[in-house]
PDB file of N, CA, C and O in Angstrom, chain B, residues numbered from 101:
ATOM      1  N   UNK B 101      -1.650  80.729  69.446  1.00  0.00           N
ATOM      2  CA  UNK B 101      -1.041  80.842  70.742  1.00  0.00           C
ATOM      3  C   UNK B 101      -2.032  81.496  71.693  1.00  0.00           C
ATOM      4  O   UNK B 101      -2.601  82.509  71.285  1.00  0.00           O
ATOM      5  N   UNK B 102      -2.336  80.995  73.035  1.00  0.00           N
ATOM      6  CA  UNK B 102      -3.277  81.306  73.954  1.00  0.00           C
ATOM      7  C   UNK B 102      -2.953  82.424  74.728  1.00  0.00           C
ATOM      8  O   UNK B 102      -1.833  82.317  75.227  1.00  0.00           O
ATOM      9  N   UNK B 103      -3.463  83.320  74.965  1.00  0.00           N
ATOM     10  CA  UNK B 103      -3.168  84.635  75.983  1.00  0.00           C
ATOM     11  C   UNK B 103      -3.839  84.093  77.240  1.00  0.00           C
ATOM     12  O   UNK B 103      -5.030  83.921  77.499  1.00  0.00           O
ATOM     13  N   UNK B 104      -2.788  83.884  77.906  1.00  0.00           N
ATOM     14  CA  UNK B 104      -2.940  83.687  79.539  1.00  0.00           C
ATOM     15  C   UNK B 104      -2.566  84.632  80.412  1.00  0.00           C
ATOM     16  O   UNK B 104      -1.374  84.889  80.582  1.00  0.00           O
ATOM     17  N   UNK B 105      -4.015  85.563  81.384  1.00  0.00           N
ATOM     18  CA  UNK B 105      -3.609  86.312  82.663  1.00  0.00           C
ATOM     19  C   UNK B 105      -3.950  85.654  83.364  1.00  0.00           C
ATOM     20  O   UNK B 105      -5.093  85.199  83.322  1.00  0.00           O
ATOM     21  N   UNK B 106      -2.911  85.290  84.463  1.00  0.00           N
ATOM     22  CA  UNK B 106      -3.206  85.114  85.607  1.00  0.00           C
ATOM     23  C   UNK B 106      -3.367  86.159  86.498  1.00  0.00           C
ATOM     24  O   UNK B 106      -2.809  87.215  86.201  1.00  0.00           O
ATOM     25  N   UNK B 107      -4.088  86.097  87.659  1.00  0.00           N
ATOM     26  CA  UNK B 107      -4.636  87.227  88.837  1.00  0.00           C
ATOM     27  C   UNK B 107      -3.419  87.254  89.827  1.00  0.00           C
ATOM     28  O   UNK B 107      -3.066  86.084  89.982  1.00  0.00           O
ATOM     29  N   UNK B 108      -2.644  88.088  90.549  1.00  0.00           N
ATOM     30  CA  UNK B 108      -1.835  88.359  91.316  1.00  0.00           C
ATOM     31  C   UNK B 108      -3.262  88.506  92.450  1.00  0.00           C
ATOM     32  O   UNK B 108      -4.475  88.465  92.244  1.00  0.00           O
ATOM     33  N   UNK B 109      -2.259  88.731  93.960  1.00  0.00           N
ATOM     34  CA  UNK B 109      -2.916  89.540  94.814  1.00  0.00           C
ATOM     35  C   UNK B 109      -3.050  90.583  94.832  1.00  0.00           C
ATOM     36  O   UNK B 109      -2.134  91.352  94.542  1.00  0.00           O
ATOM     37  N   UNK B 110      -4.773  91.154  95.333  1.00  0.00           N
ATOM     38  CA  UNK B 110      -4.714  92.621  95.219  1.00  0.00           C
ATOM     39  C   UNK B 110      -5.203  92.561  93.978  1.00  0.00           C
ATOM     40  O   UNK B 110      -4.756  93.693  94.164  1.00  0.00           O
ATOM     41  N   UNK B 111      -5.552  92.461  93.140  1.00  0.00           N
ATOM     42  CA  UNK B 111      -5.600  92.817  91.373  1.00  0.00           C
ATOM     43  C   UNK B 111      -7.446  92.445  91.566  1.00  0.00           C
ATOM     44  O   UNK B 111      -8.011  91.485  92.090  1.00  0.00           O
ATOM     45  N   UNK B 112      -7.878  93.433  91.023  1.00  0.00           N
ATOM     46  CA  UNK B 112      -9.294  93.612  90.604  1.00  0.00           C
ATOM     47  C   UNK B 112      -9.722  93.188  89.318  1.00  0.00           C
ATOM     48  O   UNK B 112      -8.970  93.032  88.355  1.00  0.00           O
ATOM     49  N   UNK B 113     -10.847  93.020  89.328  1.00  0.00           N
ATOM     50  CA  UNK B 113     -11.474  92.580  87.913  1.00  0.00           C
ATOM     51  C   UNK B 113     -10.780  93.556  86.889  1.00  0.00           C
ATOM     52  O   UNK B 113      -9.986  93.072  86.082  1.00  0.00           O
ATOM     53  N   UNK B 114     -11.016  94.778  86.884  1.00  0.00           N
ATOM     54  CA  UNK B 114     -10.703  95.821  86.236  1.00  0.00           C
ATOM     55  C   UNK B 114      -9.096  96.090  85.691  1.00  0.00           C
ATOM     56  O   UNK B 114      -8.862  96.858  84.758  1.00  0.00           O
ATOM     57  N   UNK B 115      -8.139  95.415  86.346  1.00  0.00           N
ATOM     58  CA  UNK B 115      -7.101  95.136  86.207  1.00  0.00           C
ATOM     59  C   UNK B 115      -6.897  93.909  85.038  1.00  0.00           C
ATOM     60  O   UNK B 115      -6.325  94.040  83.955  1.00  0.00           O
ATOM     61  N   UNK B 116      -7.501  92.747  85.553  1.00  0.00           N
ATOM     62  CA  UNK B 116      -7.160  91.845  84.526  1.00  0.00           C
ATOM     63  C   UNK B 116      -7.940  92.447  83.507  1.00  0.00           C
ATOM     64  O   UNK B 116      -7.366  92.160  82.456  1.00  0.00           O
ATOM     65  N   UNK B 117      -8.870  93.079  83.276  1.00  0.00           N
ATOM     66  CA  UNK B 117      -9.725  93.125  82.152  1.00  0.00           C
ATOM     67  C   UNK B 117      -8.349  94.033  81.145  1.00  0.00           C
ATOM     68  O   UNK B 117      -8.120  93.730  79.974  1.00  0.00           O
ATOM     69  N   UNK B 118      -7.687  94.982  81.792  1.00  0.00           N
ATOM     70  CA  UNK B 118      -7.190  96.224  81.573  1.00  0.00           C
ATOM     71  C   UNK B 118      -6.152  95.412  80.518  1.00  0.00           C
ATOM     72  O   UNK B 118      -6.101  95.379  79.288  1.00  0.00           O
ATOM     73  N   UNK B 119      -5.492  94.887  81.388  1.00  0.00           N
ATOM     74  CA  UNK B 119      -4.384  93.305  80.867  1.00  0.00           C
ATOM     75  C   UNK B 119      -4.521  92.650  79.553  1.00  0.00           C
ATOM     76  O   UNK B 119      -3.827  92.367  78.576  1.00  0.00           O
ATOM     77  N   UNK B 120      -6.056  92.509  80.088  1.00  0.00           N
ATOM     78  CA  UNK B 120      -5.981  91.452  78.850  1.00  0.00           C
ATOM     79  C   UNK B 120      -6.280  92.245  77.640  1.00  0.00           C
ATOM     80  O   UNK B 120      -5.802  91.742  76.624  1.00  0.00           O
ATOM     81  N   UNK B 121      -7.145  93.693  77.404  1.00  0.00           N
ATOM     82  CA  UNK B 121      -6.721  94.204  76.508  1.00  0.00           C
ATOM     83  C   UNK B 121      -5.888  94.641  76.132  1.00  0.00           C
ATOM     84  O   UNK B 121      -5.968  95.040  74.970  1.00  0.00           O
ATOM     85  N   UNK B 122      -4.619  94.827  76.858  1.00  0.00           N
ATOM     86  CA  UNK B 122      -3.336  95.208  76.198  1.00  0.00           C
ATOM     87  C   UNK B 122      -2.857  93.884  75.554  1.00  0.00           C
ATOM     88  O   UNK B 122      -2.127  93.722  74.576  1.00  0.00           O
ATOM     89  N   UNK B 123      -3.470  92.966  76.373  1.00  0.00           N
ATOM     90  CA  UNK B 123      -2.507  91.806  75.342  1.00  0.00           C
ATOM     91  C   UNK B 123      -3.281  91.131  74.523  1.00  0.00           C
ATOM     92  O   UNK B 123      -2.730  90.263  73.845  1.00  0.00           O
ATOM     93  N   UNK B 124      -4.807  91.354  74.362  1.00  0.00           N
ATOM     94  CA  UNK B 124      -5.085  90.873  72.634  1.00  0.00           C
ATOM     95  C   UNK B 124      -4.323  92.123  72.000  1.00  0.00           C
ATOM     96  O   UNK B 124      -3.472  91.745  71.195  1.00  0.00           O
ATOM     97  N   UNK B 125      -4.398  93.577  72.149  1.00  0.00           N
ATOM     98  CA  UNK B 125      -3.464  94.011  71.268  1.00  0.00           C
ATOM     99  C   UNK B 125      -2.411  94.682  70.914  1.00  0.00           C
ATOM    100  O   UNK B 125      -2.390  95.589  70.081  1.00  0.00           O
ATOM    101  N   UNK B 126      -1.318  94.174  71.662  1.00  0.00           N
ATOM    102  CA  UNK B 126       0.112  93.473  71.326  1.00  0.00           C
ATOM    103  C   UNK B 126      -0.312  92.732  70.482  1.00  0.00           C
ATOM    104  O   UNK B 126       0.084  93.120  69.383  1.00  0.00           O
ATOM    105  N   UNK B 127      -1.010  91.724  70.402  1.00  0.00           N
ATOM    106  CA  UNK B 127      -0.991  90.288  69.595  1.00  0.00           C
ATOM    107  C   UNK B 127      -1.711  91.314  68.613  1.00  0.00           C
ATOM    108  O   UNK B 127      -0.661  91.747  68.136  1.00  0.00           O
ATOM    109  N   UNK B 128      -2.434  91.844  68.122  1.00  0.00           N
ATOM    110  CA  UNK B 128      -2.995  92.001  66.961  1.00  0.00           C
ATOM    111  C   UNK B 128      -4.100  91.442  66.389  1.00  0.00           C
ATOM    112  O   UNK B 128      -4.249  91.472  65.168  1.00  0.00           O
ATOM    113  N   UNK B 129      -4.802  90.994  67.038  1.00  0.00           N
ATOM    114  CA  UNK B 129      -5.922  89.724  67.526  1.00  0.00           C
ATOM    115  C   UNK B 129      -6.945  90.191  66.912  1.00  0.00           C
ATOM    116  O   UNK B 129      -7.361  89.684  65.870  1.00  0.00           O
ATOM    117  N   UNK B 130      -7.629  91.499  67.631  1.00  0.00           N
ATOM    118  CA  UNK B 130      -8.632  91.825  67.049  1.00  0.00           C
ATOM    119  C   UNK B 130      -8.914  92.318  66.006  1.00  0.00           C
ATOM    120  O   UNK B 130     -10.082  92.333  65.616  1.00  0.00           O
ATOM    121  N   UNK B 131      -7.659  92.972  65.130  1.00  0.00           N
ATOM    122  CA  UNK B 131      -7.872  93.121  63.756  1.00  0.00           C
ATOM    123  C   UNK B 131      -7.566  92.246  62.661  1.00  0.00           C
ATOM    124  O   UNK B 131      -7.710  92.421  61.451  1.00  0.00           O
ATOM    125  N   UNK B 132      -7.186  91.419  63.211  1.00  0.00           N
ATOM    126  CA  UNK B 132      -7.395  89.709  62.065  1.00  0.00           C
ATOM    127  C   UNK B 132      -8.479  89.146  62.214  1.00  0.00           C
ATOM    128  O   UNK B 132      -8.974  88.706  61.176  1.00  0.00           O
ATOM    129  N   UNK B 133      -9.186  88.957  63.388  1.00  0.00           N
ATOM    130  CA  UNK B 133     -10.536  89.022  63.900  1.00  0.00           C
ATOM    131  C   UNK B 133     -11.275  89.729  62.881  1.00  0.00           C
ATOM    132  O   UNK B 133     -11.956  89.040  62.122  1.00  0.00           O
ATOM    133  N   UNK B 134     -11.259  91.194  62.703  1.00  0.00           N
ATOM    134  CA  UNK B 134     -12.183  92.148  62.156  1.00  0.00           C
ATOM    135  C   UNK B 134     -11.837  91.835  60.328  1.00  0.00           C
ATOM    136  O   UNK B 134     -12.873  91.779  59.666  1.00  0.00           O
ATOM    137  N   UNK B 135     -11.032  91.716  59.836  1.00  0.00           N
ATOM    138  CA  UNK B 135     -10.156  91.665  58.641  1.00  0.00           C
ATOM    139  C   UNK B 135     -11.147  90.499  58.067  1.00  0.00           C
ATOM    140  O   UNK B 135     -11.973  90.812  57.209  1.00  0.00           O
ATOM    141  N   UNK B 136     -11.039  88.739  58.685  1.00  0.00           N
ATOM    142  CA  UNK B 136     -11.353  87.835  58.525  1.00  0.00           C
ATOM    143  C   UNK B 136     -12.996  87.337  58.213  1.00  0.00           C
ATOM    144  O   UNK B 136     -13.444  86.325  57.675  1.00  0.00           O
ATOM    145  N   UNK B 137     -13.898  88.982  59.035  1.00  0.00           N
ATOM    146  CA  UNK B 137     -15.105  88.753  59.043  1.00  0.00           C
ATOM    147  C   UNK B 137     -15.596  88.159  57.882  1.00  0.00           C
ATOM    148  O   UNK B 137     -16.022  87.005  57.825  1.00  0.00           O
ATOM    149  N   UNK B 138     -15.534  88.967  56.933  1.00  0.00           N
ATOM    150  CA  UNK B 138     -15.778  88.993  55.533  1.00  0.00           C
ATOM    151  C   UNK B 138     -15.002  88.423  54.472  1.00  0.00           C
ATOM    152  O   UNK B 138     -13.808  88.590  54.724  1.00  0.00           O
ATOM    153  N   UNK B 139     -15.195  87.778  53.320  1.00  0.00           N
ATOM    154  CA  UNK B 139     -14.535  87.348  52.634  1.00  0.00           C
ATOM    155  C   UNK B 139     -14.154  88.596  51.659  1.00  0.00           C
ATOM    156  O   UNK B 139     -14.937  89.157  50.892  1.00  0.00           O
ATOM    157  N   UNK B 140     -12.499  88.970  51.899  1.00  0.00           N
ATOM    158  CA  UNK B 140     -12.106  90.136  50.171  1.00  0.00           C
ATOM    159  C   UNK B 140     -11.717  89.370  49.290  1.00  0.00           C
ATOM    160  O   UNK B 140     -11.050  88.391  49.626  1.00  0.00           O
ATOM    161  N   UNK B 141     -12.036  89.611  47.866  1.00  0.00           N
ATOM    162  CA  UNK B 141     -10.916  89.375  46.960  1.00  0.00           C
ATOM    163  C   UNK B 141     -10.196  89.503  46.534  1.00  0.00           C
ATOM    164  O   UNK B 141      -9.759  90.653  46.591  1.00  0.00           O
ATOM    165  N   UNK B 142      -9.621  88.764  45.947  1.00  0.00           N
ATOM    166  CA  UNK B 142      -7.859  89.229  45.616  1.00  0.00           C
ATOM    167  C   UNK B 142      -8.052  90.423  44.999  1.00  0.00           C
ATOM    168  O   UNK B 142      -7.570  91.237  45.786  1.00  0.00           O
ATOM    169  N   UNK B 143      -8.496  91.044  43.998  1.00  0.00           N
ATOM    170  CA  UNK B 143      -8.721  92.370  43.283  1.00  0.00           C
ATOM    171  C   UNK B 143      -9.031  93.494  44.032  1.00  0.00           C
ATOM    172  O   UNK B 143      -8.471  94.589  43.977  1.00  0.00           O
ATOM    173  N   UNK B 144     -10.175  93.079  44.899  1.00  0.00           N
ATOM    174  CA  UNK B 144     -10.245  94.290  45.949  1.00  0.00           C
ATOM    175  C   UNK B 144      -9.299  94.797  46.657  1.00  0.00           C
ATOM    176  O   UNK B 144      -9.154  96.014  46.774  1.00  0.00           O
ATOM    177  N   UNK B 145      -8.527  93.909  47.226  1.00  0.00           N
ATOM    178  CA  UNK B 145      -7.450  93.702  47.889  1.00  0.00           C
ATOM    179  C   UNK B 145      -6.257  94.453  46.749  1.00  0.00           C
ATOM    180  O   UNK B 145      -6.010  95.659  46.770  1.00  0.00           O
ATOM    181  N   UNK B 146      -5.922  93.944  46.253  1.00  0.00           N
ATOM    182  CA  UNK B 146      -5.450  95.248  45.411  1.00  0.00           C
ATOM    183  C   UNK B 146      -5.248  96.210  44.799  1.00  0.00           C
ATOM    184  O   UNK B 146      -4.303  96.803  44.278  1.00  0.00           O
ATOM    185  N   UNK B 147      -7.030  96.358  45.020  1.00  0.00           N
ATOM    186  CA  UNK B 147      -7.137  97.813  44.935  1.00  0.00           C
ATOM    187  C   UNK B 147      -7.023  98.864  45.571  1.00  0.00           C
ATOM    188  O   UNK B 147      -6.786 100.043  45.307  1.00  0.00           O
ATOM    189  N   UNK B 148      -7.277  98.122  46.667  1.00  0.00           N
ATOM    190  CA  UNK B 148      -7.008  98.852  48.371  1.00  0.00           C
ATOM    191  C   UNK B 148      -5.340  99.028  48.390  1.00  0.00           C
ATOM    192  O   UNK B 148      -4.895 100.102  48.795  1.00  0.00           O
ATOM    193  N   UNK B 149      -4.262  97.801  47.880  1.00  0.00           N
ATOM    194  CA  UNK B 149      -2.642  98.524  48.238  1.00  0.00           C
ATOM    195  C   UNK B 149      -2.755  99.622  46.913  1.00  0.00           C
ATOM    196  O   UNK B 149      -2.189 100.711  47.013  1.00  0.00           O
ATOM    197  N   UNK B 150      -3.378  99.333  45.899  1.00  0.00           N
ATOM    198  CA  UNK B 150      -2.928 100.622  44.329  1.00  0.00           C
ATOM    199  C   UNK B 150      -3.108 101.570  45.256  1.00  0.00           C
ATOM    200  O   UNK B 150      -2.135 102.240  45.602  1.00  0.00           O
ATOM    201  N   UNK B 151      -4.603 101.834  45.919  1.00  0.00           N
ATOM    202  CA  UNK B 151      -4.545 103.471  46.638  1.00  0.00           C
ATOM    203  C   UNK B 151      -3.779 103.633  47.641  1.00  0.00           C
ATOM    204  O   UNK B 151      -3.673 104.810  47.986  1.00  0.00           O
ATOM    205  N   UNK B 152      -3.471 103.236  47.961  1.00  0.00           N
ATOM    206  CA  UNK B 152      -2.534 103.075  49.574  1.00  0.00           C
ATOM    207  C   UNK B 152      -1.755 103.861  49.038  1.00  0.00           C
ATOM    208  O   UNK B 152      -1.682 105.068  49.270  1.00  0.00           O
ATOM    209  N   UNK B 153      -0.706 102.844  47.795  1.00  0.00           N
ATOM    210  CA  UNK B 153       0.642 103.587  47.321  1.00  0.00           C
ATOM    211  C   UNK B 153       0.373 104.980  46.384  1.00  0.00           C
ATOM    212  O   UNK B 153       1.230 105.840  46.183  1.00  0.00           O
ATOM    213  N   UNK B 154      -0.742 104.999  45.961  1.00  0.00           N
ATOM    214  CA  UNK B 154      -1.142 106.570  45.226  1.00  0.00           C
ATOM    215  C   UNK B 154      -0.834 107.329  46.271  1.00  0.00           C
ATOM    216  O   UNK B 154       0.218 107.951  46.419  1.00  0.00           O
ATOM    217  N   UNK B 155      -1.869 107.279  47.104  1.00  0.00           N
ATOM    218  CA  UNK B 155      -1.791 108.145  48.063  1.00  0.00           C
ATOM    219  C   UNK B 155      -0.498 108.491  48.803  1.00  0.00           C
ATOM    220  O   UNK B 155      -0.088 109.627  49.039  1.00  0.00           O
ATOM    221  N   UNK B 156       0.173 107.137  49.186  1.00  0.00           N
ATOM    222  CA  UNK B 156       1.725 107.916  49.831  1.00  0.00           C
ATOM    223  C   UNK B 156       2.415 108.127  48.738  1.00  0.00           C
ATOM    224  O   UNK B 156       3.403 108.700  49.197  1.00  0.00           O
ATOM    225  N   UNK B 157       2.623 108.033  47.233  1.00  0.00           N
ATOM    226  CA  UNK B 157       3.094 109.052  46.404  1.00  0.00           C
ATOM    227  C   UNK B 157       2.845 110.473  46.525  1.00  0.00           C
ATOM    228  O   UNK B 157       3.694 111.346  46.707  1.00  0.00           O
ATOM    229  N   UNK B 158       1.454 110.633  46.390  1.00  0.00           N
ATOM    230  CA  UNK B 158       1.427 111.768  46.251  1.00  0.00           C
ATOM    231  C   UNK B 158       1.418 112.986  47.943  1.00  0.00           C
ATOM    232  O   UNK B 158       1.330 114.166  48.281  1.00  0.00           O
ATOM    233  N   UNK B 159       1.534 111.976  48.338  1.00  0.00           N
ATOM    234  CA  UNK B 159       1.954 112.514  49.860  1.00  0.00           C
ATOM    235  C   UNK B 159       4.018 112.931  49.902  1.00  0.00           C
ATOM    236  O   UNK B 159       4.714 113.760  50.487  1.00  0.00           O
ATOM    237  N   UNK B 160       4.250 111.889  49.005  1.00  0.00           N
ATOM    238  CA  UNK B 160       5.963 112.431  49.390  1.00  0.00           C
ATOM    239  C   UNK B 160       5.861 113.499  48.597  1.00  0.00           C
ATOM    240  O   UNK B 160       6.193 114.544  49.156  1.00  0.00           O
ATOM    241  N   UNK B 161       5.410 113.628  47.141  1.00  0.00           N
ATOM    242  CA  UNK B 161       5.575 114.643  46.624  1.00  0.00           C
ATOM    243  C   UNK B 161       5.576 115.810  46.863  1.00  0.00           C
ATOM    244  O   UNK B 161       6.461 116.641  46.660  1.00  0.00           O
ATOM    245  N   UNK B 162       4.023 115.984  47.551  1.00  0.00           N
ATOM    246  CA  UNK B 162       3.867 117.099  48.414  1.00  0.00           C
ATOM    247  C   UNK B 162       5.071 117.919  49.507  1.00  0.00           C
ATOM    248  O   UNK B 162       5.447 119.090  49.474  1.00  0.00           O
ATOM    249  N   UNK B 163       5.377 117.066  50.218  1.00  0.00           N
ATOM    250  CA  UNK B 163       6.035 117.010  51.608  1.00  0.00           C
ATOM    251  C   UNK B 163       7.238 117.537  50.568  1.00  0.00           C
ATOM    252  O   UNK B 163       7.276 118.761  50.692  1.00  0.00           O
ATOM    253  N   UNK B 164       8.243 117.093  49.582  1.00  0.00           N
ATOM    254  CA  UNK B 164       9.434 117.156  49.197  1.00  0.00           C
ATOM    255  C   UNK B 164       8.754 118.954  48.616  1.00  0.00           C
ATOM    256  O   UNK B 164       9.509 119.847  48.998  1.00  0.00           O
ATOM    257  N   UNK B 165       8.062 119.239  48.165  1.00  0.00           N
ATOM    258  CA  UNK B 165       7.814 120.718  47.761  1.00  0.00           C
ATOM    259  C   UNK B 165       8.223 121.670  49.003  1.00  0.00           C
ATOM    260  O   UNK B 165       8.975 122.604  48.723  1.00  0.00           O
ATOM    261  N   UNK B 166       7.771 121.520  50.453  1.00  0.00           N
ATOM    262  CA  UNK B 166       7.731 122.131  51.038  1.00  0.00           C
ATOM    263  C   UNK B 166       8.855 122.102  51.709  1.00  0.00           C
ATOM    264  O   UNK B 166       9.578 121.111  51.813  1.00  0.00           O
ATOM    265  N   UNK B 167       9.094 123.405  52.290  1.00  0.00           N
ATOM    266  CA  UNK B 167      10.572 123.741  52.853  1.00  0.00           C
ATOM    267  C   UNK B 167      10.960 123.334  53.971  1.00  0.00           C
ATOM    268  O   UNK B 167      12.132 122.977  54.093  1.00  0.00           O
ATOM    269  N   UNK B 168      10.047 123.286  55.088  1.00  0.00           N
ATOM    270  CA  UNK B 168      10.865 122.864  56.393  1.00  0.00           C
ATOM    271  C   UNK B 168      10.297 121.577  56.541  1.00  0.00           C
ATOM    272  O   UNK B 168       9.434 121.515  57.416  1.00  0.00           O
ATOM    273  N   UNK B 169      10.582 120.370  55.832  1.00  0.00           N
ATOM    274  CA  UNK B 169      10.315 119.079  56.513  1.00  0.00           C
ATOM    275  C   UNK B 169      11.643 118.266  56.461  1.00  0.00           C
ATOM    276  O   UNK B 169      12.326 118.270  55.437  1.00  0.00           O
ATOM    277  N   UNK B 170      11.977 117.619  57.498  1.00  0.00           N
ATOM    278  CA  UNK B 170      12.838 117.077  57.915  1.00  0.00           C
ATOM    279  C   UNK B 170      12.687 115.742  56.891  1.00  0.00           C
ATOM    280  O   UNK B 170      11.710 115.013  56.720  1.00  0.00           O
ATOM    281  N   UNK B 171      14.333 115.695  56.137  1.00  0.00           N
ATOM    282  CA  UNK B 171      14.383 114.510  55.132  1.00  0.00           C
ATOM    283  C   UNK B 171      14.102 113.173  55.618  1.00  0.00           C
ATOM    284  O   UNK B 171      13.787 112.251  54.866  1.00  0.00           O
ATOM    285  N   UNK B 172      14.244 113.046  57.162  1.00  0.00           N
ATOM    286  CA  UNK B 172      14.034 111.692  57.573  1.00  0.00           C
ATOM    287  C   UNK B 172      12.346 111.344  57.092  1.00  0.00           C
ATOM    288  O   UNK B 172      11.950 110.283  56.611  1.00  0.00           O
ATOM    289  N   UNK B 173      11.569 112.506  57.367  1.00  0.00           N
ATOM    290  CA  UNK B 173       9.784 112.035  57.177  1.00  0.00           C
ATOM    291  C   UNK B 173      10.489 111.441  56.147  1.00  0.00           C
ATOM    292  O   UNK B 173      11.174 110.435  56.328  1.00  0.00           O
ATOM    293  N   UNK B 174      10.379 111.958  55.146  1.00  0.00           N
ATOM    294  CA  UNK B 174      10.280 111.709  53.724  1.00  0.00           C
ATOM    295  C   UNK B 174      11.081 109.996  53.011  1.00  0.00           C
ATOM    296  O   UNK B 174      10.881 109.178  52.113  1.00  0.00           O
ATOM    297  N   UNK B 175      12.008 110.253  54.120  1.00  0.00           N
ATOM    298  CA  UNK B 175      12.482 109.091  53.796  1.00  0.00           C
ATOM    299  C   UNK B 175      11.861 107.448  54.508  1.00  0.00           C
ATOM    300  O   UNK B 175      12.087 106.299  54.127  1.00  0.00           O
ATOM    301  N   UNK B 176      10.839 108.081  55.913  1.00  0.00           N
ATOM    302  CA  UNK B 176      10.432 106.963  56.589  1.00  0.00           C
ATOM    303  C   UNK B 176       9.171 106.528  55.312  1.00  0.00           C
ATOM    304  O   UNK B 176       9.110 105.392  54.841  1.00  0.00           O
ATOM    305  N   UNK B 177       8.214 107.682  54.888  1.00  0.00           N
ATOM    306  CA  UNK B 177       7.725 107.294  54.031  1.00  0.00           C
ATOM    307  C   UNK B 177       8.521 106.638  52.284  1.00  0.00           C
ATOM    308  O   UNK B 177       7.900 105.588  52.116  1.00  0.00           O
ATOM    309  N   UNK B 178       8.890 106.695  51.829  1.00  0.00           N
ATOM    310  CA  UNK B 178       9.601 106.138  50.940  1.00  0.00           C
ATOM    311  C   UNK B 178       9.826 104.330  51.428  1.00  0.00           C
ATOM    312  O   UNK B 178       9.525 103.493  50.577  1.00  0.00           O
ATOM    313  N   UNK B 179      10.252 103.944  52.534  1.00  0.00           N
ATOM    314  CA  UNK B 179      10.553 103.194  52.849  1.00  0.00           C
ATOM    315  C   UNK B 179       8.854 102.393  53.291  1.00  0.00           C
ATOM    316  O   UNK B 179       8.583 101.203  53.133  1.00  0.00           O
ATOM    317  N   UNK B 180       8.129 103.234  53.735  1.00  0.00           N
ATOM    318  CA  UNK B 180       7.091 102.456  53.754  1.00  0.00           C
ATOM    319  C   UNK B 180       6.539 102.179  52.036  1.00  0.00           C
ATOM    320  O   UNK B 180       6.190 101.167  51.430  1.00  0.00           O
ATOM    321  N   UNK B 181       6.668 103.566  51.673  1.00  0.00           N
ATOM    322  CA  UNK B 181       6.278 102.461  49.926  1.00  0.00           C
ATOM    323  C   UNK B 181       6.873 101.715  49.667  1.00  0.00           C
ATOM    324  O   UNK B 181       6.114 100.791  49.371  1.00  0.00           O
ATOM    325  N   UNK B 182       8.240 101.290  49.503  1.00  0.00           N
ATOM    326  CA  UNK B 182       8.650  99.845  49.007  1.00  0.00           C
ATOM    327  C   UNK B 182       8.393  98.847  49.860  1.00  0.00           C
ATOM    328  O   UNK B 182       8.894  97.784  49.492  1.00  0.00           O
ATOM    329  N   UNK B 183       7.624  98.783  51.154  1.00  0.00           N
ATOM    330  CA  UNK B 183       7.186  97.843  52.381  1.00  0.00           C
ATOM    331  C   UNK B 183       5.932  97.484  50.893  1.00  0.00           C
ATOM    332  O   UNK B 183       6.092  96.438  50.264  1.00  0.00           O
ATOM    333  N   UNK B 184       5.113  98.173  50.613  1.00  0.00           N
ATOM    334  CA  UNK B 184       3.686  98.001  50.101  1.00  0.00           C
ATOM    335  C   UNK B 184       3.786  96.820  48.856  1.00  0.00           C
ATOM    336  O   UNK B 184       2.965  95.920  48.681  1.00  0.00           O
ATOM    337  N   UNK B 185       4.807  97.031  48.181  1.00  0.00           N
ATOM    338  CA  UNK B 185       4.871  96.355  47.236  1.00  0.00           C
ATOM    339  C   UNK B 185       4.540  94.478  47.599  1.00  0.00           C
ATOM    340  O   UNK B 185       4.578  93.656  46.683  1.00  0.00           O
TER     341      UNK B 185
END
């Protein structure tokens, strides 16, 4: 899908430029762009989610030790680990 700015009146270079980087990323453009450079493999690639989810394990763990954290963190993370799977 094509990202189209058009120029209003009044609107400077600096404006559309401003524009159009907000809207490659909204779209997410440039990091599928950056992602795509290189070829990963599937293994790498899962080695990269194994640590992901180590790491936010041992991140809830932590967080659930300590006394004043609000159960929602804990629970937004939780919910992002079963996203990972």
């Amino acid at each position: 899908m094509p990202i189209i700015i058009k120029a209003q009146k009044g609107d400077s270079t600096r404006d559309l430029i401003r524009q159009f980087k907000k809207a490659t990323a909204a779209t997410d453009i440039v990091n599928k762009v950056k992602d795509r450079r290189f070829y990963v493999k599937r293994a790498q690639e899962m080695n990269v989610l194994k640590s992901q989810k180590r790491r936010l394990k041992n991140k809830i763990r932590s967080l659930k030790k300590m006394k004043n954290i609000s159960p929602r963190v804990i629970e937004y993370l939780t919910e992002r680990l079963s996203e990972k799977k």
